[in-house]
C-alpha positions as CSV (number, residue, x, y, z in Angstrom):
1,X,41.2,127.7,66.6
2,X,38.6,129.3,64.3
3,X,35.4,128.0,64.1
4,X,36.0,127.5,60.3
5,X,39.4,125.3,61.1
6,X,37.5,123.8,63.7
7,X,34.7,122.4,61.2
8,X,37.3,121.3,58.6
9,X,39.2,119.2,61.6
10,X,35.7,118.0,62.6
11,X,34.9,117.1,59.1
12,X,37.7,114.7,58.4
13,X,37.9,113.2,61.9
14,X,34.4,111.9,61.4
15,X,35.1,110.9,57.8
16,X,38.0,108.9,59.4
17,X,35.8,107.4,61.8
18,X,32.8,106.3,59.0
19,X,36.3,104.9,57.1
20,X,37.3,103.2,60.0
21,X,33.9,101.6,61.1
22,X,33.6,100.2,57.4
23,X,37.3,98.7,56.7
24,X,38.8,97.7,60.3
25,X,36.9,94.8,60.7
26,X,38.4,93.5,57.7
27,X,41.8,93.8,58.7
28,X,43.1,97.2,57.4
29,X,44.3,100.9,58.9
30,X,44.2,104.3,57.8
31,X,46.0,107.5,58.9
32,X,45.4,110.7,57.6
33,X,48.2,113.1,55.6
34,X,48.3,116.5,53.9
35,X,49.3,116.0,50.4
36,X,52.1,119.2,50.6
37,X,53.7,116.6,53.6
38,X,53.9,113.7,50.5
39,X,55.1,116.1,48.3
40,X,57.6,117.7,50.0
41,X,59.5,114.5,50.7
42,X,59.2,112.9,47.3
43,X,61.1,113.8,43.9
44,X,59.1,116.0,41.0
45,X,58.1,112.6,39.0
46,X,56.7,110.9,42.2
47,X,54.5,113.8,43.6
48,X,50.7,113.9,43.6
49,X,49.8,116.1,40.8
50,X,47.4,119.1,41.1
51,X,44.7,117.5,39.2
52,X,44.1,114.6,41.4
53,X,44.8,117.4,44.8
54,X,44.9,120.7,43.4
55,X,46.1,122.4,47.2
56,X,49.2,121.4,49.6
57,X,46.1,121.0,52.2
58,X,43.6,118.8,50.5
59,X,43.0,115.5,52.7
60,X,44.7,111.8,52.0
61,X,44.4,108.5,54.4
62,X,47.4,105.4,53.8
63,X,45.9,102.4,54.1
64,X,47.6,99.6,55.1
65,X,45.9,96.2,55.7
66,X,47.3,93.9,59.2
67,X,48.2,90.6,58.9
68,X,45.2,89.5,59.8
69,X,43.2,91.0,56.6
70,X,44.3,87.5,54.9
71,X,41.7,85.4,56.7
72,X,39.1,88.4,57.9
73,X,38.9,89.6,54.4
74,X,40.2,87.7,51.6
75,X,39.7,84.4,52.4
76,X,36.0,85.7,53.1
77,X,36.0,87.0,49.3
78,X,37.8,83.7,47.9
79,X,35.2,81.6,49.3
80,X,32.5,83.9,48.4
81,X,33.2,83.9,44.7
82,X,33.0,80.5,44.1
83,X,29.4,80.1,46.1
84,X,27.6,80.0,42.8
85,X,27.9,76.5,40.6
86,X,28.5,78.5,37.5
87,X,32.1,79.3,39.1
88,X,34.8,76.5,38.2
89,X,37.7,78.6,38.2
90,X,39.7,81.8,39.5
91,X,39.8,83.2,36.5
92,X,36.2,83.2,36.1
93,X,35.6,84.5,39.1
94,X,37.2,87.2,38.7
95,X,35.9,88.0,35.3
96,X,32.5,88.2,36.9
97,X,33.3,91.1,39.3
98,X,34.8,93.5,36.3
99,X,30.6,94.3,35.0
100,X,30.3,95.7,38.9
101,X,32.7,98.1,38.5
102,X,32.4,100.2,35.4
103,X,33.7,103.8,35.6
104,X,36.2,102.2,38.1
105,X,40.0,103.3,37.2
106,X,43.2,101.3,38.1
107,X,41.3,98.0,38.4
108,X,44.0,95.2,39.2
109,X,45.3,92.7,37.0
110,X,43.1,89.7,35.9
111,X,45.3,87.6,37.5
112,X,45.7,89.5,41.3
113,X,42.8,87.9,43.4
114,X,44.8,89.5,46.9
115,X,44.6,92.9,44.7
116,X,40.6,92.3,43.9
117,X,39.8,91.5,47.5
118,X,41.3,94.8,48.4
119,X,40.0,97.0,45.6
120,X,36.5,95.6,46.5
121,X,36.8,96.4,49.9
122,X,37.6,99.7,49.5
123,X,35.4,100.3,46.9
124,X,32.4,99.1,49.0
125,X,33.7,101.2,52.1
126,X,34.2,104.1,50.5
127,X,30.6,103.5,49.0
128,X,29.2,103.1,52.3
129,X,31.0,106.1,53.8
130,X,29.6,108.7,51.1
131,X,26.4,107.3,51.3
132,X,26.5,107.3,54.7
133,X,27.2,111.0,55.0
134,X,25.2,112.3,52.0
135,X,22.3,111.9,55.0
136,X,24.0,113.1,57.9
137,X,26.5,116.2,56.9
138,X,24.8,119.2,55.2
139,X,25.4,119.4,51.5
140,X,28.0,122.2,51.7
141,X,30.1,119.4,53.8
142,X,29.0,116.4,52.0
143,X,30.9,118.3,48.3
144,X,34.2,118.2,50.0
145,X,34.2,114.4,50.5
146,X,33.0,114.3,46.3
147,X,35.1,113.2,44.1
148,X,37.2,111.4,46.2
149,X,40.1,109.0,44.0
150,X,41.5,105.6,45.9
151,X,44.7,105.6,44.4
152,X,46.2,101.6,44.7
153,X,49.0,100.5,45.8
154,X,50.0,98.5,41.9
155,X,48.7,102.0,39.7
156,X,51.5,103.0,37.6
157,X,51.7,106.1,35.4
158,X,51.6,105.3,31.8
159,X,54.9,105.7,29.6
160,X,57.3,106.6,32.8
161,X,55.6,103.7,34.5
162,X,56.4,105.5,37.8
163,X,53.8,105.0,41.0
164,X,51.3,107.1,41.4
165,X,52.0,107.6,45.1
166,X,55.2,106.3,46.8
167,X,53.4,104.2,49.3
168,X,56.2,104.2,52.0
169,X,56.5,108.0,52.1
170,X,52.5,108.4,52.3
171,X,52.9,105.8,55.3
172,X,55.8,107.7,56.6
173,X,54.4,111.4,56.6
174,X,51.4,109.7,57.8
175,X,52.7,108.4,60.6
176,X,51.2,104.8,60.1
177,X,54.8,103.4,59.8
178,X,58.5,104.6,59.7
179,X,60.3,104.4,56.5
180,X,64.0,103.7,57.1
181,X,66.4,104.2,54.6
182,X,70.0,104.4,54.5
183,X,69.8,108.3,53.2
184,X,67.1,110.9,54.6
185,X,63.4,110.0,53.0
186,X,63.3,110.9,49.7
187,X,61.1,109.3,47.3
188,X,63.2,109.5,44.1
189,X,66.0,107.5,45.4
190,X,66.8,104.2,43.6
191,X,67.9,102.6,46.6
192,X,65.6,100.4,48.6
193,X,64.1,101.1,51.7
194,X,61.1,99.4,54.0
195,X,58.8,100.5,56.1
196,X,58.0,98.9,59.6
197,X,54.8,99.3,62.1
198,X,55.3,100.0,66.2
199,X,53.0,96.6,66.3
200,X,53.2,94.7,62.8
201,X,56.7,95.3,62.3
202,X,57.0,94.3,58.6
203,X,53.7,92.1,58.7
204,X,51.4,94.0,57.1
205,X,51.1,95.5,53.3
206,X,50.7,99.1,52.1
207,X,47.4,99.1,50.0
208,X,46.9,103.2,48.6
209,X,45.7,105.9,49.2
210,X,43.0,107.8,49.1
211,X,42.9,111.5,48.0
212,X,40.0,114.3,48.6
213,X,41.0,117.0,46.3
214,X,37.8,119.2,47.8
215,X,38.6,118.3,51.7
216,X,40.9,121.0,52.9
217,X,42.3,120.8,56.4
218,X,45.6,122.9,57.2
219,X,45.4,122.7,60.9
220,X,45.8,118.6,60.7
221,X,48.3,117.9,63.4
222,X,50.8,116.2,61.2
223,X,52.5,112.8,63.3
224,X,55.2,111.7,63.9
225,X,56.1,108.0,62.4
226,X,57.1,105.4,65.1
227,X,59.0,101.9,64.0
228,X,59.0,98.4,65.7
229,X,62.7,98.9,65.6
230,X,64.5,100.1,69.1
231,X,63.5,102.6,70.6
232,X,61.2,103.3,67.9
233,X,62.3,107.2,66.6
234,X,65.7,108.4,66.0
235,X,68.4,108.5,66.3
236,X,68.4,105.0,65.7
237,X,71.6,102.6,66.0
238,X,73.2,102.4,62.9
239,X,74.0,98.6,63.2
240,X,70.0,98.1,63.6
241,X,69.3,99.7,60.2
242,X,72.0,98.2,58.8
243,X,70.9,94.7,59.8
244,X,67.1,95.8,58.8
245,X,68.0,97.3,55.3
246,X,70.7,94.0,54.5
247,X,67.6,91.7,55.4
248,X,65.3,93.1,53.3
249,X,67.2,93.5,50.4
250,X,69.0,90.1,50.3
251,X,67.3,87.8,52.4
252,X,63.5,89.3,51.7
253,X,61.4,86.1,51.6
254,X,63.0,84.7,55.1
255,X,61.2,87.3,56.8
256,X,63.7,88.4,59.4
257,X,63.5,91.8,58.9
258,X,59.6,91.8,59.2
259,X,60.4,90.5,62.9
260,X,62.6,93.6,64.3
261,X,61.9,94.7,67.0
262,X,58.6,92.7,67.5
263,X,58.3,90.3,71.2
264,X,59.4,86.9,69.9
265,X,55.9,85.8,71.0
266,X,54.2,88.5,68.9
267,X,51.2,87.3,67.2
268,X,51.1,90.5,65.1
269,X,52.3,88.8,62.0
270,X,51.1,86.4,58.8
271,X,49.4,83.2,59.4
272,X,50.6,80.0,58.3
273,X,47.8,79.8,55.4
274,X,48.9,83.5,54.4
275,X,52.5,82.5,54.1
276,X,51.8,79.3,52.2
277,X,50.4,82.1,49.6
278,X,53.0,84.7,50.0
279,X,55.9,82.6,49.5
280,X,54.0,80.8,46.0
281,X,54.8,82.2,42.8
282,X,52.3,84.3,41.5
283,X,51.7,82.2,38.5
284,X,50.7,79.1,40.6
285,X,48.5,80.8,43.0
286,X,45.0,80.3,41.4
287,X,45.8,76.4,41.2
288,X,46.6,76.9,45.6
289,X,43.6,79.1,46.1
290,X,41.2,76.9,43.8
291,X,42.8,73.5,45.6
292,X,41.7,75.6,49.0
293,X,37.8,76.1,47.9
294,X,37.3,72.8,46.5
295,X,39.2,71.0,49.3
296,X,40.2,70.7,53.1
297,X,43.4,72.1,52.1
298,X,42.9,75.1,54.3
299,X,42.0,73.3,57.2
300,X,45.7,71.9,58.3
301,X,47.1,75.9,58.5
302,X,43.2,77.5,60.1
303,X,43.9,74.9,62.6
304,X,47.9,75.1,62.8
């Protein structure tokens, strides 16, 4: 490999690894992708325009957070936003953060507190990480990580109101989870696919992606994706993806599909308290989460 190659592989391992050091304690993974893999598996209206990565070779991680992100990072953020006396509600909680993030684009909802613990976290990390590395990488390395765009799960394009990035395609082509359809991947598809991880099966959630439009790297070994679903690559048995893709279109919310191919004693998936706020309608979730800060609600699923 040339030693030029060899510097741009070096580059975004140890970007990866700062990354890594800054969000896995909280509960989430990345993997790394080439945007021309995205693209080439996606229709024209879903692909990652040239603006945002103007090469086939710039640089983009999937981030995904595990089931246990619930308690080692929101739960943390829930109880941290209602510290100060001023606080009486969700809703003005949340209102608080938005001055700390000016300049910021796709900021969530005002009603999406799981979506704000996320965005934060990222935001911080990928704070940290440029931070970090402004000190440690000479400044002809330290351009290519500038300016870097974490693209969330939730952004839509305006009038199309498209996704910015097919999240199960960017976890597919990054090899953090297998995307199963009934047809070969293709993004622009209408019909419904999911995605499942060799250990979370489908316990986990895909957050984004972040893009580096001045990181280059065409030597990244490019993975392949590997499913909690026997025997974990294809060809795989067409009753099992039947039975997988019939779950988690018509029977979503009683999780069996999530559980293919995971050990029945697997302890890989959502806690009892993170259920409880799954499976509660959107509109009634402040009223849960603010009955959890102000109460012992919590305390019968933390010690379930």
């Amino acid at each position: 490999m040339p030693d030029n190659e060899h510097s741009q592989l070096n580059l975004v391992n140890r970007t990866i690894q700062c990354l890594r050091g800054q969000l896995c304690p909280f509960g989430f993974e990345l993997a790394p992708f080439l945007v021309g893999w995205y693209n080439d598996i996606v229709s024209a209206r879903l692909k990652i325009d040239t603006v945002t990565a103007p090469f086939d070779d710039c640089v983009a991680l999937c981030i995904i957070s595990a089931p246990h992100m619930f308690e080692d990072s929101f739960l943390h953020h829930l109880f941290g936003w209602f510290k100060g006396d001023e606080v009486t509600s969700l809703a003005n909680a949340l209102k608080s953060i938005k001055p700390n993030l000016n300049g910021c684009v796709a900021l969530p909802g005002p009603n999406d507190p799981l979506d704000w613990s996320v965005f934060l976290r990222i935001h911080d990390a990928t704070k940290a990480l440029l931070g970090d590395l402004k000190v440690q990488l000479p400044p002809e390395d330290y351009q290519k990580l500038t300016p870097l765009r974490f693209i969330p799960d939730y952004a839509m394009k305006p009038v199309v109101r498209l996704p910015y990035i097919h999240v199960q395609c960017a976890g597919h082509v990054s090899g953090i989870a297998y995307f199963h359809r009934d047809d070969p991947i293709h993004g622009g598809s209408s019909t419904a696919g999911c995605s499942l991880h060799p250990r979370f099966g489908g316990w986990f959630g895909f957050r984004g992606a972040i893009v580096f439009p001045n990181l280059r790297c065409p030597t990244l070994p490019r993975p392949v994706p590997v499913s909690s679903l026997p025997p974990g690559h294809p060809p795989f048995p067409p009753e099992s993806v039947t039975l997988l893709l019939d779950s988690y279109r018509k029977r979503w919310r009683e999780n069996e599909w999530r559980n293919l191919g995971l050990p029945k004693d697997s302890t890989n998936t959502y806690s009892p308290a993170a259920r409880c706020f799954f499976n509660t309608p959107p509109e009634k979730r402040a009223a849960l989460l603010e009955g959890w800060v102000r109460g012992a609600d919590l305390l019968s699923f933390t010690d379930t």
